[in-house]
C-alpha positions as CSV (number, residue, x, y, z in Angstrom):
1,X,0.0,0.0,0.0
2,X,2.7,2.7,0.5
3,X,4.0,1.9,-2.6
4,X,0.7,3.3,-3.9
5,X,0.6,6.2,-1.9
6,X,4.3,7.6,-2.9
7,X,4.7,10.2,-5.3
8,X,1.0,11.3,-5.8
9,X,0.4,14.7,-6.5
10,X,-2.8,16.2,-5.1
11,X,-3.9,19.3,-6.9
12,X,-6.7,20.8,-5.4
13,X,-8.6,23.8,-7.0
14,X,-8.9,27.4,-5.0
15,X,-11.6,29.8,-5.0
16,X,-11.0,33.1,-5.6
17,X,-13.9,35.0,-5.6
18,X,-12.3,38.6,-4.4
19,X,-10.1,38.6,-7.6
20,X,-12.8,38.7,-10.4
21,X,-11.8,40.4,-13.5
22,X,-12.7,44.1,-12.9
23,X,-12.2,46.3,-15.9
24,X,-9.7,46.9,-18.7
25,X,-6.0,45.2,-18.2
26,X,-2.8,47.2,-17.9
27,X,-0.3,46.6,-20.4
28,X,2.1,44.1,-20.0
29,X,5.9,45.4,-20.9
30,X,7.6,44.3,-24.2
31,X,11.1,43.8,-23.8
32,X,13.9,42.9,-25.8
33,X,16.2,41.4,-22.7
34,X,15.8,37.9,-23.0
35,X,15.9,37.1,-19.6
36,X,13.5,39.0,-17.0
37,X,12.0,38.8,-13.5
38,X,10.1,41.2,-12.0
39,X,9.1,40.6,-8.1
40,X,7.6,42.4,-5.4
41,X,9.5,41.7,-2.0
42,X,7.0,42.0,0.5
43,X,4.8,39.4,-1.4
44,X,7.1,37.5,-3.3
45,X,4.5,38.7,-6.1
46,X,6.0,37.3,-9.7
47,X,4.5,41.4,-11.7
48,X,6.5,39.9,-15.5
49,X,8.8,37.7,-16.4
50,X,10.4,36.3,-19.7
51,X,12.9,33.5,-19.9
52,X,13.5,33.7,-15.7
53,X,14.4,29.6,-15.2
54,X,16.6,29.7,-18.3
55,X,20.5,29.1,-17.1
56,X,22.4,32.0,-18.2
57,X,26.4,32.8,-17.1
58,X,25.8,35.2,-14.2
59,X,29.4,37.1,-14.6
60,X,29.9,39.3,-11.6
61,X,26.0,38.9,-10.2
62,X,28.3,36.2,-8.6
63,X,29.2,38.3,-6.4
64,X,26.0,38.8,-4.4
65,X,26.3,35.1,-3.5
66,X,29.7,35.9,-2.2
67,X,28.4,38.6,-0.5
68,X,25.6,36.7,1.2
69,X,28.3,33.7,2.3
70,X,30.6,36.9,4.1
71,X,26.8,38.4,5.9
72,X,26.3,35.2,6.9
73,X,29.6,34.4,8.9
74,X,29.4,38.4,10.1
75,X,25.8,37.4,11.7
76,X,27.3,34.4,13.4
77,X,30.3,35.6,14.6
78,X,33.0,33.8,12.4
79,X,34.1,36.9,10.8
80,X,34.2,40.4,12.3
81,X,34.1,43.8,10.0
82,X,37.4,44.5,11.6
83,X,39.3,41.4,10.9
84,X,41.7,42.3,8.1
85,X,42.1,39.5,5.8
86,X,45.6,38.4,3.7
87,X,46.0,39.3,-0.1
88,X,47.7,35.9,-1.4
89,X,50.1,35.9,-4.7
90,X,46.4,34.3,-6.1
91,X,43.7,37.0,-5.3
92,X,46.5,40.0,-6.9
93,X,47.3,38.1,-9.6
94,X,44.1,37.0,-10.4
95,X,41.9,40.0,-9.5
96,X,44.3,42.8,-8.7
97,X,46.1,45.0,-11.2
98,X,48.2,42.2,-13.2
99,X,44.8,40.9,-14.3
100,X,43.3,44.3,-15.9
101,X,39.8,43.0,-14.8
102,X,37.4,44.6,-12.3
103,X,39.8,45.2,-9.1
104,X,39.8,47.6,-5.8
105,X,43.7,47.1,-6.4
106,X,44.7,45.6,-3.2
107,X,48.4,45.4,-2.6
108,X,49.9,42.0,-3.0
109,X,50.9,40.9,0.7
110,X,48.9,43.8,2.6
111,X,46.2,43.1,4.9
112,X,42.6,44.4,4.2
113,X,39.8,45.1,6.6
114,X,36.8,43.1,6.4
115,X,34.3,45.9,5.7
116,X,36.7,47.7,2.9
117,X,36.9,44.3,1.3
118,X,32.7,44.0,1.4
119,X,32.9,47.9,-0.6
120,X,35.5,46.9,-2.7
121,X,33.5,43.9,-3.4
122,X,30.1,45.8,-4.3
123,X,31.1,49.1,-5.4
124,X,34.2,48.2,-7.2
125,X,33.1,44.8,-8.3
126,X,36.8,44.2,-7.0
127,X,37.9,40.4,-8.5
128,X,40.2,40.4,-6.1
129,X,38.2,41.2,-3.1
130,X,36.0,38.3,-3.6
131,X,39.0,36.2,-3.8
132,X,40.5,37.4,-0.9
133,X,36.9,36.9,1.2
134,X,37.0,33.3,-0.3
135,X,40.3,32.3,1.0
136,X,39.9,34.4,4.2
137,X,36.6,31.9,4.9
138,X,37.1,28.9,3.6
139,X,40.7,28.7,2.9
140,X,40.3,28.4,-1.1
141,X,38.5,30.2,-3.5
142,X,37.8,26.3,-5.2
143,X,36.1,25.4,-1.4
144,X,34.3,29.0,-1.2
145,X,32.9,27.7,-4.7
146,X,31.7,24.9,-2.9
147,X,30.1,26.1,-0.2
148,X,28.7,28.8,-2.5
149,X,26.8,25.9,-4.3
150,X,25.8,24.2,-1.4
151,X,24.3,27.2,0.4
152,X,22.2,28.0,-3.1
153,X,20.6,24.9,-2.2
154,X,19.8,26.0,1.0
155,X,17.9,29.0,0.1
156,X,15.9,26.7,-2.5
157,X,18.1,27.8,-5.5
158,X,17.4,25.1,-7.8
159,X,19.0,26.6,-10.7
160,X,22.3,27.7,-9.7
161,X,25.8,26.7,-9.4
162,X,28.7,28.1,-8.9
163,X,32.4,27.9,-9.8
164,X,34.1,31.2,-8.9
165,X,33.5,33.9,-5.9
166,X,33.8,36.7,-8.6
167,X,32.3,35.6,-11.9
168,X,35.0,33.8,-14.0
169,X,33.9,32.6,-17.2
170,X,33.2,28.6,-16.6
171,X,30.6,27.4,-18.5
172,X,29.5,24.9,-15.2
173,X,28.9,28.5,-13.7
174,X,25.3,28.9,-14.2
175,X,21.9,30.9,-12.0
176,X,18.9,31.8,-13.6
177,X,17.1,35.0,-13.1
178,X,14.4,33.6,-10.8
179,X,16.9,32.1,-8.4
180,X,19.0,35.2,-8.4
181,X,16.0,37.6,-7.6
182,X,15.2,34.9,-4.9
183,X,18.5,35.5,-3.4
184,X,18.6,39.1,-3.6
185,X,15.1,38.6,-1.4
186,X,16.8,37.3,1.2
187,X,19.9,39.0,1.3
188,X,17.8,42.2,1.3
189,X,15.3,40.6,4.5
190,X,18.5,38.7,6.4
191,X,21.0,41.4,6.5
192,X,19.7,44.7,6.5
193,X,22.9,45.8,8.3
194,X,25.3,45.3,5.8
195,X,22.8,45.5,2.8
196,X,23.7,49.0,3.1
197,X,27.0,48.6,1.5
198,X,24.9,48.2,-2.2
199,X,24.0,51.8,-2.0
200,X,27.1,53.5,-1.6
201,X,27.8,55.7,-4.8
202,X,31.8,55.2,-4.6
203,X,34.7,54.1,-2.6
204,X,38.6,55.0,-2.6
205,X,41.0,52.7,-1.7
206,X,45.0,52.9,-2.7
207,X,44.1,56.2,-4.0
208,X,42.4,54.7,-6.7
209,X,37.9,56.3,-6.5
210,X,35.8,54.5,-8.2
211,X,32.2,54.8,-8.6
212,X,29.8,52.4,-7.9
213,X,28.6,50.4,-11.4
214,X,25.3,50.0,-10.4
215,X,23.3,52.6,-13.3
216,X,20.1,52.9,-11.0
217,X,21.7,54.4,-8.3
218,X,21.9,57.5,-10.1
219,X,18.0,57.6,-11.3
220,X,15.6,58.6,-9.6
221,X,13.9,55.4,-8.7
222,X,14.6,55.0,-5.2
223,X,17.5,52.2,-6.0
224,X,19.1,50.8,-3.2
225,X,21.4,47.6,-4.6
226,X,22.7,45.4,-5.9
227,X,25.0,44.6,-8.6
228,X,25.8,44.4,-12.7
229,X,27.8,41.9,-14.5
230,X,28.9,41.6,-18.0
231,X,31.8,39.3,-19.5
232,X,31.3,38.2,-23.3
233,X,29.8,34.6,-22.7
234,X,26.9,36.7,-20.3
235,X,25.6,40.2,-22.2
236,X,24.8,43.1,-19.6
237,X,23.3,41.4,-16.7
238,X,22.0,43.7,-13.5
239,X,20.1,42.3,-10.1
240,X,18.5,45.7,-8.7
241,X,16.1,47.0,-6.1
242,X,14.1,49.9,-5.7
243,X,11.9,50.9,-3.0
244,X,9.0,54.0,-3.7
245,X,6.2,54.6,-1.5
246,X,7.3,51.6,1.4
247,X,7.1,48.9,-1.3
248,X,10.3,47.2,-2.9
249,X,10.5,46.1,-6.2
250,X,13.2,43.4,-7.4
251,X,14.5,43.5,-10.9
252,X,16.7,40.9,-12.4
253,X,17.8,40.7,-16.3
254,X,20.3,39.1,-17.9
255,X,21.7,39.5,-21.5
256,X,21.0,42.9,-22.9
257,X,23.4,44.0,-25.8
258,X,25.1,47.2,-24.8
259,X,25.0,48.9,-21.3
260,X,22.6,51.6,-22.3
261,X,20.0,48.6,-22.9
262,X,20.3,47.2,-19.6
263,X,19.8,50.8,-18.0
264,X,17.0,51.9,-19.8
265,X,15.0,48.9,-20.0
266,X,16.1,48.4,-16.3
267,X,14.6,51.8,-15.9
268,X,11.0,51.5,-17.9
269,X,10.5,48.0,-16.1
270,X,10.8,49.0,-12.1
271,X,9.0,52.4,-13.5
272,X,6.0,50.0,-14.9
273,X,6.2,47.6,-11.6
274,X,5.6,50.8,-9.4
275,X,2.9,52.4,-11.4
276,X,0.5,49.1,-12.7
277,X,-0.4,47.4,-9.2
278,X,-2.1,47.2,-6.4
279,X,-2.4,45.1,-3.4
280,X,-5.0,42.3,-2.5
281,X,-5.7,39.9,0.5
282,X,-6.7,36.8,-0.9
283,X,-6.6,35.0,2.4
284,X,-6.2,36.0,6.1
285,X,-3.5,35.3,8.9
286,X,-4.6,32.0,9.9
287,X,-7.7,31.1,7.5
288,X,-8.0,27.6,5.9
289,X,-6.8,27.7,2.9
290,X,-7.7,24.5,1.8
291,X,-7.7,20.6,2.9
292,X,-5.0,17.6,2.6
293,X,-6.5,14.0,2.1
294,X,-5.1,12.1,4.9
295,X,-4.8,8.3,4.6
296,X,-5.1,5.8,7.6
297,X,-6.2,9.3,10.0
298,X,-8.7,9.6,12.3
299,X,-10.1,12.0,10.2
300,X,-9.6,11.3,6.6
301,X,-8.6,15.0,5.7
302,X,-6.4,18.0,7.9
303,X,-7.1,21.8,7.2
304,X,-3.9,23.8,5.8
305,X,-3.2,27.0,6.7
306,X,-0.5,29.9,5.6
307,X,2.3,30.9,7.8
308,X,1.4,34.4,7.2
309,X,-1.2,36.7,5.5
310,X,-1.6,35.7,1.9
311,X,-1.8,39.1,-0.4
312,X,-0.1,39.6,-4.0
313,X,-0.2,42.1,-6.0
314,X,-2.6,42.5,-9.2
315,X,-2.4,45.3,-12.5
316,X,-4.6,48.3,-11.4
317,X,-8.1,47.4,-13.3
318,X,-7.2,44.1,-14.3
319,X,-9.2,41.7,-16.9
320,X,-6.9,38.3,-16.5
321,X,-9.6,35.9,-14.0
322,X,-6.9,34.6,-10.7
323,X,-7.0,31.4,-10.3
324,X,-5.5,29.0,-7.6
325,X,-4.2,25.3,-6.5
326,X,-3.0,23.6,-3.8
327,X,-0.2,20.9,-4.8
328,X,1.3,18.4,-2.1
329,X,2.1,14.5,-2.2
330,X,-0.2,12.4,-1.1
331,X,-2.5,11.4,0.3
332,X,-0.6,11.8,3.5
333,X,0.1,9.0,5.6
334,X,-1.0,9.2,9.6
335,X,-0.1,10.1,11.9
336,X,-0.1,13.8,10.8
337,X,1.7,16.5,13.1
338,X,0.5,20.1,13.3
339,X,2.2,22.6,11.9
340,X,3.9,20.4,9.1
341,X,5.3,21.7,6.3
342,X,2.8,19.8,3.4
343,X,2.5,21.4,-0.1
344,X,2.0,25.0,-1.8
345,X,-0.5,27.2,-2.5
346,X,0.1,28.1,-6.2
347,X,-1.9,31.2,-7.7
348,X,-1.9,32.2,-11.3
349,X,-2.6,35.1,-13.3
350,X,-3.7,34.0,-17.1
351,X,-0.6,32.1,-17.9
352,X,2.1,33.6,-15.3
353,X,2.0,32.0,-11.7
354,X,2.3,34.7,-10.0
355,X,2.7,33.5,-6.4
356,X,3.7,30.4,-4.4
357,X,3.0,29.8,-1.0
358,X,4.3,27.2,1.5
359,X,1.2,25.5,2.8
360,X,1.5,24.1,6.9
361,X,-1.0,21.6,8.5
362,X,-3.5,23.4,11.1
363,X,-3.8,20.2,13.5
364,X,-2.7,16.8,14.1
365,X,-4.2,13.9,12.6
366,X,-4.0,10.6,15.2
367,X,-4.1,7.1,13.4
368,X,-7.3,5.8,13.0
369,X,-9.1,3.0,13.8
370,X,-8.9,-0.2,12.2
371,X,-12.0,-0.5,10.3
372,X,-10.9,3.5,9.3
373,X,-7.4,2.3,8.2
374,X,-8.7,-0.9,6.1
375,X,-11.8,1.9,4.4
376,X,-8.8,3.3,3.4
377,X,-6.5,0.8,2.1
378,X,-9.4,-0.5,0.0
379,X,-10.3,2.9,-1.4
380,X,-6.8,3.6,-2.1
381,X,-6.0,0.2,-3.8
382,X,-9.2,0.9,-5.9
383,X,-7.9,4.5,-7.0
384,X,-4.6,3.0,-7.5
385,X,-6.2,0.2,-9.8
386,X,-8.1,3.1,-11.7
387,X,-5.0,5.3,-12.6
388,X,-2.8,2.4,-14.1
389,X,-5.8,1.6,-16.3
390,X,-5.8,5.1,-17.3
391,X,-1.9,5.8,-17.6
392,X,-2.3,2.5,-19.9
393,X,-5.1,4.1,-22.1
């Protein structure tokens, strides 16, 4: 009987009532980037997106992963801002001057601070000082790489790996746009503290100023992060954020042709994002979102709830009907604990899914009793019977 019961995928349909078509649509950008996500933070709210679970080559983007591995061992007290880390024969010759790449031009055999290394990392897009943060944490750049890779799966990166802490052309170094735009979400919400460093418009270091390469920090967008790339296997690439009126906007695009395309179509997407939305609750702190089957329970289904408020965001007069699903394996096998982690709510708008929600179970479900469990088994067996006839058809 389990053998029956593993791997099923329950889809389960969600009404939507509050989300009816109300009036004309608002139109939906054209762009000729080939790879786009458009989020909004507080929701997680997908507002466009073209190509965003295509691998691309992230060139220096890289470096926000880098960053996030440095935040992390700040926040647990492995690494201090003050520490001043080594620069080896490898990080100047690979990243400093002799390489005639992006550099903050650290002196072979000097020490840097921890924090200068974080602005040369973000404002200078310093090779270099992501190679010297590699080594200073996990002794090589190759085992930074590693760990790099391994904590992308962590944060539910499912599309990324990585090779280098600064962006070396390698064509096993992959992200997608998604992913990235996931990680910028959480850098943004983890490490507020040291976020800051994104939105710093320049930084001087062996007398050398440079300015930050980050174009919408100089528009008038509210831009606060994060970080362009470009090498010739990638295009123009840029993972930005923008925050007007208290809500934050997350940009990610990969592959423009020139610099001035990434900018300006970097530019008339956030401006669209801000200006074609609006906000609704679809379901409340707390409120049943929808039921499990449970099989072998006490009670043959459990109630699933949200871990927060479920609202996303929807075009300003929109025409395109909501629609929702709930998606988990099953049915579930008792006993069922409270508060377990069993499936997603997934909502989408026309074509796009535009949201998914981690589902939780709002009670437990004992084992039931044996004329319960055997109701079961036969019911089970019977629908199990059913689909292979139909898989066979």
């Amino acid at each position: 009987m389990r053998g029956l019961l593993r791997g099923r995928s329950q889809i389960l349909a969600v009404l939507l009532a509050l989300l009816a078509p109300l009036g004309a649509a608002a139109e939906t950008p054209q762009t000729s980037v080939p790879h786009v996500v458009l989020v909004d933070a507080a929701t997680g709210t997908v507002l466009f997106e073209k190509g965003a679970d295509d691998p691309v080559t992230p060139a220096s983007t890289v470096k926000i992963m880098t960053a996030e591995l440095v935040f992390e061992a700040l926040a647990a007290g492995k690494l201090a801002l003050t520490d001043a880390l080594p620069v080896s024969e490898a990080a100047w010759r690979q990243g400093g001057a002799p390489s005639h790449g992006s550099s903050m031009f650290a002196v072979l055999n000097s020490r840097v601070p921890v924090e200068d290394l974080i602005r040369g990392l973000v404002i200078d897009s310093g090779n270099d000082a992501a190679i010297v943060l590699a080594e200073g944490i996990a002794g090589s750049e190759g085992a930074f790489a590693t760990r790099m890779t391994t904590r992308a799966r962590e944060l539910g990166l499912t599309h990324s790996t990585f090779t280098s802490a600064w962006g070396r052309a390698d064509p096993e170094q992959k992200v997608s746009a998604r992913d990235m735009a996931v990680l910028a979400a959480h850098l943004i919400a983890t490490y507020p503290a040291y976020y800051k460093y994104f939105a710093e418009r320049d930084f001087t270091w062996n007398k050398i100023h440079q300015t930050n390469r980050n174009p919408l920090l100089a528009m008038d967008l509210g831009a606060d992060g994060l970080k362009t790339g470009n090498i010739d296997a990638s295009g123009y690439g840029l993972v930005g954020s923008a925050v007007q009126n208290g809500q934050r906007l997350i940009l990610v695009i990969y592959g423009a042709a020139t610099p001035k395309e990434r900018a300006e179509e970097a530019r008339r997407i956030l401006q669209w994002g801000f200006r074609s939305f609006e906000t609704r609750q679809v379901f409340k702190p707390g409120e049943i979102v929808g039921r499990a089957r449970v099989y072998g329970g006490a009670a043959g289904s459990v109630d699933l709830v949200a871990d927060r408020a479920v609202t996303l965001l929807v075009p300003r007069d929109a025409t395109e009907r909501l629609s929702g699903r709930i998606v988990y394996t099953g049915p579930l096998l008792a006993p069922v604990a409270a508060d377990a982690p069993v499936g997603h709510l997934k909502i989408s708008r026309g074509a796009l899914e535009v949201l998914d929600v981690p589902l939780r179970t709002a009670a437990d479900v004992p084992v039931g009793s044996l004329p319960r469990r055997a109701m079961d088994a036969g019911l089970e067996y019977v629908g199990g019977v059913v689909r292979g006839y139909i898989a066979k058809r």
